[in-house]
N, C-alpha and C positions, 0 to 999 in steps of 0.2 A: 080503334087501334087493335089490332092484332101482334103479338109478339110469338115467334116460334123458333125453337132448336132444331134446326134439321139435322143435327149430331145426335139429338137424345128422340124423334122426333116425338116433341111435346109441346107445349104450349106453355111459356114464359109471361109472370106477370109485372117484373120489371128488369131492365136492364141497364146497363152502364157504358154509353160509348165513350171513348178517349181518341179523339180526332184531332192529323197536326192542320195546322192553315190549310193547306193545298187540300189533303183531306176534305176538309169541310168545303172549301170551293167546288171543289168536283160532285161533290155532294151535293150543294145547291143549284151548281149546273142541273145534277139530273133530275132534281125536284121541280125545276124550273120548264124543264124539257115533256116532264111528264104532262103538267101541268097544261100547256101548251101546245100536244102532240095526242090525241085520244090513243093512238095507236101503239105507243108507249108507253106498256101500265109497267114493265119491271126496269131495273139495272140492278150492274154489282157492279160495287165498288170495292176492289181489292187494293192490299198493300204491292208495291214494288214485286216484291217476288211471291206474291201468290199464295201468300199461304194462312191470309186470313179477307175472310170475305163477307160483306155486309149485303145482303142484294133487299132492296128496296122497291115492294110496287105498292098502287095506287090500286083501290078494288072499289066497286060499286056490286050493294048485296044482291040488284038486279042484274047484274051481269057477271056471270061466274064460271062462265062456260072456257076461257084461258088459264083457267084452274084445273090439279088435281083433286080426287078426291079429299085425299087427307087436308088439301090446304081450304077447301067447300065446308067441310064441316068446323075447320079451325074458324075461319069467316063467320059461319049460320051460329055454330055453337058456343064458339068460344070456350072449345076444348078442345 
C-alpha cells in the first residue's frame, strides 16, 4: 500500500477516509471494475461538485511503466 499527497507531494503513512453510502458504493464499483478489467489500474472518485477527490489505482511493482516518475519511486521506494 502506498499512500500519497499530491497537494504536498509526499508520501503519507496513514490516512482517514470519511465516506457517505453511495461514496463507498461507487467505490466498490471501481475496486470491483479494477479488479476485473487489467486495463483499468486508476479512478477518482470525486464529491458532487469537485472539490475533493480520492483517485484510486491498482499497481503491480513489475509493471510501472503507466506511471510517473515521482509515483515509480513512491511504489520501488516508498518514499
Amino acid at each position: 500500500m502506498r499512500i500519497f499527497s499530491d497537494e504536498d507531494n509526499k508520501k503519507l503513512d496513514e490516512v482517514s477516509l470519511f465516506l457517505t453510502k453511495d461514496e463507498a458504493r461507487q467505490l466498490q464499483g471501481y475496486i470491483e471494475e479494477m479488479l476485473d478489467n487489467s486495463e483499468n489500474h486508476h479512478f477518482h472518485l470525486s464529491t458532487d461538485d469537485f472539490q475533493k477527490e480520492i483517485t484510486i489505482c491498482l499497481y503491480d511493482q513489475s509493471q510501472l511503466e503507466g506511471f510517473n516518475s515521482r509515483v515509480r519511486k513512491l511504489i520501488i521506494e516508498d518514499k
